[in-house]
N, C-alpha and C positions, 0 to 999 in steps of 0.2 A: 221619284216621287214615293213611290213602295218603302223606301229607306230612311226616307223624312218622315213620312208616317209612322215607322217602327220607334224612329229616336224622341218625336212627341206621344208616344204613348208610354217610353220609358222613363217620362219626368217623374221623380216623387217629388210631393207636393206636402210640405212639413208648415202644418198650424199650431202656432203656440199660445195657449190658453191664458189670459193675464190673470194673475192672482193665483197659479198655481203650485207655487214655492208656499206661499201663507200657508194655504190650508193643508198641505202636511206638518207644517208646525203644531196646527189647531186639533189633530187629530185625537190626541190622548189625552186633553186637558178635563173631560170627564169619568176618567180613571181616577185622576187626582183627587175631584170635588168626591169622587163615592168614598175611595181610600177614608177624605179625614171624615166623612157620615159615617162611615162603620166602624171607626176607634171613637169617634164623641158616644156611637150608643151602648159602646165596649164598656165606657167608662161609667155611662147611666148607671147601664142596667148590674155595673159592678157596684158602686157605689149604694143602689138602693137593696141589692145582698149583705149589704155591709152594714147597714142601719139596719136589717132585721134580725141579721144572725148574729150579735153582738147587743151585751151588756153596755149600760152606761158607763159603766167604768171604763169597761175596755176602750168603748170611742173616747172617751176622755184620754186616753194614754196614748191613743193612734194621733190625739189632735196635739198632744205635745211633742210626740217621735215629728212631726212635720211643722211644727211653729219652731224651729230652731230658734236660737237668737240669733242676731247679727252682730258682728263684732269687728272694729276695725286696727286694721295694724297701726301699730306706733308708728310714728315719722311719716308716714306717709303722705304723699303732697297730691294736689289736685290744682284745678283751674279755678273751685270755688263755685258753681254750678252747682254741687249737691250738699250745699250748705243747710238748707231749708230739711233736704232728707236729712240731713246729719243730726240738725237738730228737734227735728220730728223723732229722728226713733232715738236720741237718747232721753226726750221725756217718757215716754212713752215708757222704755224699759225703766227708768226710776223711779216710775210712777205703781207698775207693776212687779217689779221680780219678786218681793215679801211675800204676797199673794200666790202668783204662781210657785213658789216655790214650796212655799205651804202643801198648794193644795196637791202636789208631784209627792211630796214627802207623806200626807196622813192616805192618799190611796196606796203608798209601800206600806203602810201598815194595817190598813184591809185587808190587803190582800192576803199579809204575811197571816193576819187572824183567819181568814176564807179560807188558805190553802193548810194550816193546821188540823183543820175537819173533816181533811183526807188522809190524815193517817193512820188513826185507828178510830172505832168505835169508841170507842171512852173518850175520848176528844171530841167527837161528833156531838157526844151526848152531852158535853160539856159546854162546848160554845151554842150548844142550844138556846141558854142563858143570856147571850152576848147580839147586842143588835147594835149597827155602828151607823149612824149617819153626821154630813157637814152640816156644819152653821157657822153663822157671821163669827159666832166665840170662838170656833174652834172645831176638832173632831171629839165627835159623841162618842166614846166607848159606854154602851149601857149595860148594866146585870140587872137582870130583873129575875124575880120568883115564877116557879111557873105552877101549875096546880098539882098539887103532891109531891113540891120539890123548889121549897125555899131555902135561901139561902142563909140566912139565920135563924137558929133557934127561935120559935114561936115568942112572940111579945119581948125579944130580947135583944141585944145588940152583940149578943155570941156568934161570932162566924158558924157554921156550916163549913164540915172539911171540902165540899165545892166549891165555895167559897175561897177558901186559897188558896185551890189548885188555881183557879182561875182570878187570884190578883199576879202569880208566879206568870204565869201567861203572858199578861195583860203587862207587868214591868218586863218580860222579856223581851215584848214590842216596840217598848218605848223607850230603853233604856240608854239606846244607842246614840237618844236624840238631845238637842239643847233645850227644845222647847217647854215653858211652864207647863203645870199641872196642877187642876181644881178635881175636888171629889165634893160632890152634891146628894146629898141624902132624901130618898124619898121615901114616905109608908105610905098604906092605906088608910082610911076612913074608919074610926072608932065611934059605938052606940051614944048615940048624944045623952046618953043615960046615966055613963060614966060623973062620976065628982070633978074627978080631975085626968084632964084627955094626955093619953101621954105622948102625942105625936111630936109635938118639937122634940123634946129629949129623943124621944128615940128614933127620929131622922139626923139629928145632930150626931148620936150616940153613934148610929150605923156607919155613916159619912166615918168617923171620929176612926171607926174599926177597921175601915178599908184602908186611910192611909198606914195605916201602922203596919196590915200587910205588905202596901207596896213596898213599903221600905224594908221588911225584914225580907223581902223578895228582891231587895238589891236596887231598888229606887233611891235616889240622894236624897237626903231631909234639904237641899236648897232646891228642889226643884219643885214641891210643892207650895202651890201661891196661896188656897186658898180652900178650906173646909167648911161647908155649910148645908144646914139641916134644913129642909125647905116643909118642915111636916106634911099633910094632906092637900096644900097648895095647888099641888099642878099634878093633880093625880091625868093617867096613862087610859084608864079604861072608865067610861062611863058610869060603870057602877062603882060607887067610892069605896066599896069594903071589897073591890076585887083585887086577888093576890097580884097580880100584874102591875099595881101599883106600889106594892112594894119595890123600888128597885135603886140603885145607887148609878151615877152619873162618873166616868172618868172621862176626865175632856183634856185633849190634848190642845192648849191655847195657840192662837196666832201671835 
């Protein structure tokens, strides 16, 4: 009896838990959901560094580097399934690349003007001069007068040796390119006292003087479209006899 007693007290007794395989599978799957929570806020809190430390231009040039185009191989066959995309993105691209290619091309030549007013002080002081912004026409290259440092001789349509230094510039920029070119003239406000106002002539006159620089600075006489004097029109600065409204227009066209 002693011995039967010894042999049922040496039974193990093995209980197996149901559902105990699953939940080692389930153990690490909140590693995962944190993992992709700390790269999405990686990415936030990158991205909103990136819209503060950063020029417009520059995010404009980051949003081109990542809008590749798409482009498909010759000969290539399919099931016909991405017919709809097929024909979605090539309106799309023939609708757009004149545009985007434009606007890729006239910020190369901001920049190209931006990064010349890091080479020397005499260039600094020069493109002082020089304000560039887009529009629907085209890119702005503007020369304006600044106060003690016009670009033409007083009441005259005589360049100012600043003046050529910076049409030599301004064709070096552009010279490379296909696209048209307009020169727009603009003066200040003359005393309504005057007989005879001489602003058209000599917006026309100015306009008339810049493209002859560009071209003896290496511009082709067919690339310029169009020359015009816009007299006191569409003056720049509220007060109509301020020198900042003297200023000439090169616009590189779409």
């Amino acid at each position: 009896m002693a011995g039967q007693d010894k042999k049922e007290k040496a039974k193990i007794i093995v209980r197996q838990m149901a559902g105990g395989g699953a939940e080692a599978h389930h153990g690490g799957a909140w590693k995962v959901a944190y993992a992709d929570f700390v790269t999405a806020m990686m990415a936030f809190f990158l991205l909103m560094w990136l819209l503060n430390a950063t020029t417009e231009q520059q995010r404009d040039g980051l949003a081109d580097y990542f809008n590749a185009s798409l482009a498909r191989v010759p000969g290539a066959s399919g099931d016909g399934s991405d017919i709809g995309v097929k024909l979605a993105v090539e309106v799309e691209l023939a609708s757009t690349p004149k545009a985007s290619s434009f606007d890729s091309v006239a910020r190369q030549v901001q920049n190209q003007l931006n990064g010349l007013g890091a080479e020397s002080m005499q260039m600094k002081n020069l493109l002082k001069h020089v304000v560039t912004r887009m529009t629907d026409e085209g890119l702005v290259i503007e020369l304006t007068d600044l106060t003690g440092e016009p670009l033409f001789i007083e009441d005259s349509d005589q360049p100012q040796p600043i003046l050529r230094d910076l049409a030599s510039v301004i064709a070096g920029a552009v010279n490379g390119l296909r696209n048209q070119i307009a020169v727009a003239g603009h003066v200040r406000s003359y005393p309504e006292a005057l007989i005879t106002s001489p602003v058209w002539a000599l917006s026309a006159g100015r306009a008339e003087a810049v493209r002859d620089l560009l071209q003896r600075a290496g511009l082709g006489d067919q690339r310029i479209q169009r020359v015009t004097g816009y007299a006191d029109r569409r003056n720049r600065d509220i007060n109509p006899m301020a020198p900042e409204n003297n200023r000439i227009e090169v616009i590189l066209l779409r």
